[in-house]
C-alpha positions as CSV (number, residue, x, y, z in Angstrom):
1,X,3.2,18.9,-24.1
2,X,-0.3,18.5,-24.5
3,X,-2.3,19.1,-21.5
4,X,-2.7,14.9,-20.4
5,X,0.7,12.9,-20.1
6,X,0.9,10.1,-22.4
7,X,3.0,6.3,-21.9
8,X,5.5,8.1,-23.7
9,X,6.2,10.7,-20.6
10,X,5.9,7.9,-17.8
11,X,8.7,5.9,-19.7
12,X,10.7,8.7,-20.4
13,X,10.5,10.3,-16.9
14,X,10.5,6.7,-14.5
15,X,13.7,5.3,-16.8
16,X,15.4,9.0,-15.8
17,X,14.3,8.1,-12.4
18,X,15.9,4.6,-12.7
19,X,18.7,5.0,-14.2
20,X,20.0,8.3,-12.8
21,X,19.0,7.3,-9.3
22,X,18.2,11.6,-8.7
23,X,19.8,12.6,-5.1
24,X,16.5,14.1,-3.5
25,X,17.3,16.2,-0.5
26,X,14.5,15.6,1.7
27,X,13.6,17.5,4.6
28,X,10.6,15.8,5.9
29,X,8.6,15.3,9.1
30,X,10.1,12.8,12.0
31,X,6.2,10.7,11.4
32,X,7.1,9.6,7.9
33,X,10.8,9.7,7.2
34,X,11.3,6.0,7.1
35,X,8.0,6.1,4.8
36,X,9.5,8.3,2.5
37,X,12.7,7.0,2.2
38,X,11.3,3.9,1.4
39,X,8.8,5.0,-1.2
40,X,11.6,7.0,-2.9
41,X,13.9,4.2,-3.2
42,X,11.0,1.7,-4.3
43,X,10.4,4.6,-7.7
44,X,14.7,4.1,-8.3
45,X,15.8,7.7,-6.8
46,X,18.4,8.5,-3.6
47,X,17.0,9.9,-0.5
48,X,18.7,12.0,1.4
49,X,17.4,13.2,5.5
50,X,19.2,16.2,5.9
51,X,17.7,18.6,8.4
52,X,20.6,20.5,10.2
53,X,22.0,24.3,9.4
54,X,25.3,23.1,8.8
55,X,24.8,20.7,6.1
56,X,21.4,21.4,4.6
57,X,22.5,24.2,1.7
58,X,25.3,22.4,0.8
59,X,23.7,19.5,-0.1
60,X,20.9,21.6,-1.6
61,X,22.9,22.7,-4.0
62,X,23.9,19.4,-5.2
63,X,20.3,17.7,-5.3
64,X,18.6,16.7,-8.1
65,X,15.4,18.0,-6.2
66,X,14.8,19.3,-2.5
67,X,11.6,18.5,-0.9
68,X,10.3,20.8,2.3
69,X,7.9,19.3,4.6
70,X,7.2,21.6,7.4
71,X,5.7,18.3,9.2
72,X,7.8,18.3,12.6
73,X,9.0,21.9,13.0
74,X,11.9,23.1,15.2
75,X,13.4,26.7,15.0
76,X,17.1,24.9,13.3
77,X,14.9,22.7,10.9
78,X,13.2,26.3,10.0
79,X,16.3,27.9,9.8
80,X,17.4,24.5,8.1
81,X,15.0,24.9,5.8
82,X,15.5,28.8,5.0
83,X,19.3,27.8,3.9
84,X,18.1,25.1,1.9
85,X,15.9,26.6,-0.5
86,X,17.7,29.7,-0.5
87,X,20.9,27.6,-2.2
88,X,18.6,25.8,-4.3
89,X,17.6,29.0,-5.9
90,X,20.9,30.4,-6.1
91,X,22.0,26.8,-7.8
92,X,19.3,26.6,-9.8
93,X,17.7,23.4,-8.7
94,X,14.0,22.8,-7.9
95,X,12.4,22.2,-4.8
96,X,9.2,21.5,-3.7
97,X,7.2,22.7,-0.6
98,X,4.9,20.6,1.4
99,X,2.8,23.3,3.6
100,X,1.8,20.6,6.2
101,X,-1.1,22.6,9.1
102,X,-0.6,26.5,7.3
103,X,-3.8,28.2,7.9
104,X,-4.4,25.7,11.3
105,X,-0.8,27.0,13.1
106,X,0.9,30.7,13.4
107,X,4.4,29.6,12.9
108,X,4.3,27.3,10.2
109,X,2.1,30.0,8.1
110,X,4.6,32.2,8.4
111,X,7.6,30.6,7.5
112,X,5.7,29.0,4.6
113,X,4.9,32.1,3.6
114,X,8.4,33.3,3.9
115,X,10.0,30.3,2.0
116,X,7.8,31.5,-1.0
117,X,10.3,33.9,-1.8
118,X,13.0,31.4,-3.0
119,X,10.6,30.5,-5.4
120,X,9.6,26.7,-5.1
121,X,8.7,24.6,-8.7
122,X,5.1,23.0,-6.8
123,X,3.8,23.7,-4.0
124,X,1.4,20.3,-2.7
125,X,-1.2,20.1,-0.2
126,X,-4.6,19.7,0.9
127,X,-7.4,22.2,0.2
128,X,-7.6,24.0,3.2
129,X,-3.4,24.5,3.3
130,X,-3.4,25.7,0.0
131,X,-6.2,28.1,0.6
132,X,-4.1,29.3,3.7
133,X,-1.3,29.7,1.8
134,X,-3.5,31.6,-1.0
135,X,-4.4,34.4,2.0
136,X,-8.0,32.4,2.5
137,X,-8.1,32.6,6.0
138,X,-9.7,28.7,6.7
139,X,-7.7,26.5,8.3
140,X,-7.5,22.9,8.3
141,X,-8.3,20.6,11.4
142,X,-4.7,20.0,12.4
143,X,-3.4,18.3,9.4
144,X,-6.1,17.6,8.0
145,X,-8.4,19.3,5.6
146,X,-11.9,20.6,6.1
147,X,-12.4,21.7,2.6
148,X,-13.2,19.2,-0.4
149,X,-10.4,19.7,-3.3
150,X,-12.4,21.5,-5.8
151,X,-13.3,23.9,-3.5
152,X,-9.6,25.0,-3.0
153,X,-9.2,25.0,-7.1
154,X,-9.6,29.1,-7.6
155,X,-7.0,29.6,-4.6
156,X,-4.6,27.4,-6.0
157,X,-4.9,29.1,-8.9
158,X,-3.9,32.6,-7.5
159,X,-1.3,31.2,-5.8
160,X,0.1,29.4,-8.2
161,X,-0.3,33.2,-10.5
162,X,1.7,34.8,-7.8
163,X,4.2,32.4,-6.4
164,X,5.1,31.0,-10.2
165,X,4.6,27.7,-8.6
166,X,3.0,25.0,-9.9
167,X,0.5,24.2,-7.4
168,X,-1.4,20.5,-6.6
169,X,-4.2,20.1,-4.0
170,X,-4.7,16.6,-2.7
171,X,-8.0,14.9,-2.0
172,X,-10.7,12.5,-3.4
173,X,-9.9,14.4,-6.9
174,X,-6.3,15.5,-6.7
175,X,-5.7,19.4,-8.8
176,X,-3.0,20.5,-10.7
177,X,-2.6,24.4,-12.1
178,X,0.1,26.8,-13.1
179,X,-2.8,29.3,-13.1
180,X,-3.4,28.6,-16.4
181,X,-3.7,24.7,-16.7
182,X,-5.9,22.7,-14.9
183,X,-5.7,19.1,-14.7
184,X,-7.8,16.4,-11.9
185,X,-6.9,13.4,-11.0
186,X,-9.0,10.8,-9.6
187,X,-7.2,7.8,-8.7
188,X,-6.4,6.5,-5.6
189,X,-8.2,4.6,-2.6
190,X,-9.8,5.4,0.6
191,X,-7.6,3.3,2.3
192,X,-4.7,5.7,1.8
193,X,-6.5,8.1,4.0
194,X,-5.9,5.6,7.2
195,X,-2.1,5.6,6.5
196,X,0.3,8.3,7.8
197,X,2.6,9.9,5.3
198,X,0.7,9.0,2.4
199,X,0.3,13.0,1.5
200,X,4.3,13.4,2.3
201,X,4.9,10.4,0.5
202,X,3.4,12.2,-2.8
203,X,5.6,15.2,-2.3
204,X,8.4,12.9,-2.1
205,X,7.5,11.4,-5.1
206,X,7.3,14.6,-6.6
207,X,10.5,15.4,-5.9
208,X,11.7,12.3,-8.0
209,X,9.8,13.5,-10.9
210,X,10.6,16.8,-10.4
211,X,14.3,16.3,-10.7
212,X,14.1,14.5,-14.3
213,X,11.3,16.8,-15.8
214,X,11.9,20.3,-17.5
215,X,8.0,21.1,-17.0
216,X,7.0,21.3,-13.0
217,X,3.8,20.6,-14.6
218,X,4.3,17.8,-16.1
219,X,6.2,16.0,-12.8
220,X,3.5,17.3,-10.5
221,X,1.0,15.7,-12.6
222,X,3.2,12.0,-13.5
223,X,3.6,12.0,-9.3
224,X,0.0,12.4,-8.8
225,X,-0.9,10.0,-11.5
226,X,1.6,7.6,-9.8
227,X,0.6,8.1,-6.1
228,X,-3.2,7.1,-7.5
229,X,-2.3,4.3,-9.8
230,X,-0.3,2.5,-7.5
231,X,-2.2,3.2,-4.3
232,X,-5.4,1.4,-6.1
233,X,-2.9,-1.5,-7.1
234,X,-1.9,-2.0,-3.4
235,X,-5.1,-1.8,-2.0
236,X,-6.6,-4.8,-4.3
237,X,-4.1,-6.9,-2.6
238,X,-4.1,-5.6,1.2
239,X,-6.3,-6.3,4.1
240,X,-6.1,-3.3,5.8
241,X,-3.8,-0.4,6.5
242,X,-1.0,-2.2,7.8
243,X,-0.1,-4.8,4.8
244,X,-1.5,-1.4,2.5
245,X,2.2,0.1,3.4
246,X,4.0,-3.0,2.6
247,X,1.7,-3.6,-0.5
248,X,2.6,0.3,-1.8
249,X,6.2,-0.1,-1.1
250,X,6.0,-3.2,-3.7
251,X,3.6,-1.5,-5.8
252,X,6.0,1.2,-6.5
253,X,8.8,-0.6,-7.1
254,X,6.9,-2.6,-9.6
255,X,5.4,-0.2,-11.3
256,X,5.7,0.4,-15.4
257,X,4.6,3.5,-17.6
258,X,1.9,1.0,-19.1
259,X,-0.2,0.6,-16.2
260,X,0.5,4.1,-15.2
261,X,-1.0,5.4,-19.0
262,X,-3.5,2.9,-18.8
263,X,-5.2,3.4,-14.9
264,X,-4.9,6.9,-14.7
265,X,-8.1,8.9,-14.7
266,X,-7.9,12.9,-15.4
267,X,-10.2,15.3,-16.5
């Protein structure tokens, strides 16, 4: 592909998403599981909250994705989460790890760090977690970041070189490398910073993409796209951050590949 998606790879990727309805095993964060649901349904794909050792490798190895949000942590969501990505390697499906506070907590660095080895397809964050998760010893303020994007870009880009990931940081300009690509993204509102779950709500969405696309690339960069395209759609039409999570639930669900091609904004 070249190195900017075109209307042709939003149609191609959001009718696979419609019309397959892609099982997403999502193991998210207690704060936004109903957000995340929702916003997964709204694109056309099938959430699934599985977070328990007994079930959470069996159904990994039937999704068409598996998203890790180390959000909420418990020690049987970590173990959860070890048996999860450990089958979707063995069964070759992708997953897609969500590094919520590495680099601000002990625990969750470490078993973030440890999931690395069952090789996730993206890795998405904010600057200061995917510097953490590079060995940049900054952390973030809790979940949040205290680094601008572009400052995280030559970190992502190492880690992305060593893990094989492909990695996105999240921010005013979002990032997208494989260590050798590099793609930015500047859609999206201010608003979306006074919602929870709007950062796990782009993993999620990732996972969707990620289960139709060959290229991890490609569906890290169509998710990003589509978290910015259609948070600037539901901003125009709410007051405040309330009505902005009904108005992005809707948003998404209306979306088409022509107002994705047309908004979105990369360099």
């Amino acid at each position: 592909m070249s190195l900017a998606p075109v209307e042709a790879d939003f149609a191609i990727a959001l009718s696979a998403i419609r019309n397959s309805a892609p099982l997403i095993h999502n193991m998210t964060n207690i704060v936004v599981a109903n957000v995340t649901a929702n916003a997964l349904l709204a694109i056309g794909a099938s959430p699934a909250m599985v977070e328990n050792t007994e079930e959470a490798a069996e159904l990994a190895a039937v999704a068409g994705a598996v998203v890790v949000n180390l959000g909420t942590l418990s020690p049987e969501w970590a173990a959860a989460m070890r048996l999860a990505t450990q089958r979707a390697q063995a069964a070759k499906r992708p997953w897609l790890l969500d590094p919520v506070a590495v680099g601000a907590l002990g625990y969750r660095t470490r078993l973030a760090n440890d999931l690395l080895q069952y090789r996730p397809a993206i890795i998405r964050g904010n600057a200061s977690e995917i510097s953490a998760l590079a060995g940049d010893a900054t952390g973030g303020k809790g979940v949040d970041s205290t680094l601008s994007s572009n400052a995280a870009i030559e970190a992502a880009q190492a880690l992305a070189r060593r893990s094989g990931a492909v990695v996105v940081i999240s921010g005013a300009i979002d990032y997208v490398t494989d260590g050798t690509r590099l793609i930015g993204i500047s859609n999206g509102h201010p608003i979306m910073t006074r919602v929870t779950g709007m950062g796990c709500t782009a993993s999620a969405i990732g996972g969707a993409y990620l289960a139709v696309s060959e290229d991890p690339f490609l569906a890290a960069v169509l998710a990003m796209v589509t978290m910015g395209v259609v948070g600037e759609a539901a901003s125009a039409k709410a007051a405040a951050p309330g009505s902005f999570q009904t108005a992005f639930i809707d948003a998404l669900y209306q979306i088409e590949a022509g107002d994705l091609a047309r908004g979105m904004r990369l360099s």
